[in-house]
N, C-alpha and C positions, 0 to 999 in steps of 0.2 A: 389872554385878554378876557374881562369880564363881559358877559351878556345877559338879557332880562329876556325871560320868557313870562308875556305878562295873559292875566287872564281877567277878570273880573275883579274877583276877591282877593287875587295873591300875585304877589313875586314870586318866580324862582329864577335866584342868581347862582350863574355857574362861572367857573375858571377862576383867574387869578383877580384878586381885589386889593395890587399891591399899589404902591406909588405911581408906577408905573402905569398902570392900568387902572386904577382906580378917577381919577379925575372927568376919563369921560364919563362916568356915571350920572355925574353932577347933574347936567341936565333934565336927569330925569325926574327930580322935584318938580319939576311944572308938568307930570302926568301924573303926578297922585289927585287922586277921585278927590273933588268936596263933599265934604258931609259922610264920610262912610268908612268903611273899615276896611285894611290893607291888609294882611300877610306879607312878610318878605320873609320866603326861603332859603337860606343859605345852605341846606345840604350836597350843596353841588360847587360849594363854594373852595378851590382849589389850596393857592394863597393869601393870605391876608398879612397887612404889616398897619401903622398908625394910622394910614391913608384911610382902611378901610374906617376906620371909629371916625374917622373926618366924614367919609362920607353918610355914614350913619346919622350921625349929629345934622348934616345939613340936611338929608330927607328928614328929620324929626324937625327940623326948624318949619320947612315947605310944609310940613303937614298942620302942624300946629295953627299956622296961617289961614289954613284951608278947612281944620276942624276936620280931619280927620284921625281917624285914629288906627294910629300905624304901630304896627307888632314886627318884630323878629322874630322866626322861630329856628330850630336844627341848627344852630351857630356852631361853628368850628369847637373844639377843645383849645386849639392855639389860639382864639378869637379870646375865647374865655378868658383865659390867661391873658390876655392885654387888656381885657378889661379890668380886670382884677388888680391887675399891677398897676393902672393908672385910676382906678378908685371910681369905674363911672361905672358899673356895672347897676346900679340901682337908678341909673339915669335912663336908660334903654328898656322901653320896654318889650318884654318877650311874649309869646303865649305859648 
């Protein structure tokens, strides 16, 4: 199961961000900050499968809302590679 250890400035997500697991994340768009800058760490991030780009995409929706400005960082290699393959990789932004 995925988890958020949240602090000010950053996420860090840990465990699996598959189908399975991924959906309860959702709700965490309505804790990203207005007006401010995010980190989401994925170094601790176990599995990921399409769920996880789902859920990606819907926190960059929540943020966009909220004007903030939300970064990925330490993404998976397998992460990469579905991005890559389904062509959004320049839609995500990282830092």
């Amino acid at each position: 199961m995925a988890q958020i250890q949240k602090t000010e400035k950053s996420w860090n997500v840990s465990g699996d961000m598959t189908m399975a697991h991924a959906p309860a994340l959702l709700p965490e768009s309505r804790h990203l900050p207005a007006e401010a800058r995010l980190v989401v760490d994925f170094a601790e991030v176990t599995h990921v499968d399409t769920a996880t780009l789902s859920v990606m995409f819907e926190w960059l929706r929540h943020a966009q809302k909220k004007r903030c400005d939300l970064r990925f960082a330490r993404l998976p290699k397998n992460l990469q590679s579905l991005m890559a393959l389904y062509g959004v990789t320049e839609l995500i932004p990282q830092k």
